[in-house]
N, C-alpha and C positions, 0 to 999 in steps of 0.2 A: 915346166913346172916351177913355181916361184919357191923360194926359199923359207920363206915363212912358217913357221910347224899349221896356224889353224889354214893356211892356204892350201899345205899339203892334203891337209885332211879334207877340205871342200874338195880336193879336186879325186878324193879316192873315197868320197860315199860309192857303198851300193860293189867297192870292189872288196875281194877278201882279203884281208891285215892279220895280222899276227900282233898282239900286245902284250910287253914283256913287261914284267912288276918290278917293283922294288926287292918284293921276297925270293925273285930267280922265279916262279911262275910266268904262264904265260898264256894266255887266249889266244886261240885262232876261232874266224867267222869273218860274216861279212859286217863290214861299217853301215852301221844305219843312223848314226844322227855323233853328233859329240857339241860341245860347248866352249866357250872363251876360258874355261878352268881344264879346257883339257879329260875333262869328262867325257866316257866314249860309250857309245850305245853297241853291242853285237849281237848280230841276231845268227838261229843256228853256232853256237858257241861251241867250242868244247878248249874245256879247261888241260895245260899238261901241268907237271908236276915232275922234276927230277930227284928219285930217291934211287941211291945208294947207284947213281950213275947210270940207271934204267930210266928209258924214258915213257913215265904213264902216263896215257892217255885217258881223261874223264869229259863224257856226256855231261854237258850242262843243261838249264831250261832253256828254251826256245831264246828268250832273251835274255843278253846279258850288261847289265852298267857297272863301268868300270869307274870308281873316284879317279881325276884327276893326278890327285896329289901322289897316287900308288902308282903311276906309268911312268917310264924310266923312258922305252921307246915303243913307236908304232912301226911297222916294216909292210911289204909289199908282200 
């Protein structure tokens, strides 16, 4: 795997990621497309949300795009 962030990502379409925000949120689902601004596509999503040290788990829509500029990291 080459070191590159959009290389990583070509080479993990179609695997399941986890995307962590800038707000401490975080998507899990599988990668279905992303772009050169780091914009990510996830399909089957679901959003978590840590309140008050609980971790909630929320159903998203089928698909989910994430801006760019709000991803901190993408993980395996």
């Amino acid at each position: 795997m080459s070191g590159r962030p959009l290389d990583v990502l070509e080479e993990s379409l179609a695997e399941p990621v986890t995307v962590h925000l800038k707000d401490g949120d975080s998507f899990y689902g599988t990668l279905a497309g992303y772009d050169q601004h780091m914009n990510v596509v996830l399909e089957a999503a679901e959003a978590s949300a840590e309140l008050l040290g609980e971790l909630d788990v929320v159903e998203v829509d089928n698909t989910t795009i994430i801006r760019g500029d709000n991803v901190v990291s993408v993980s395996l």
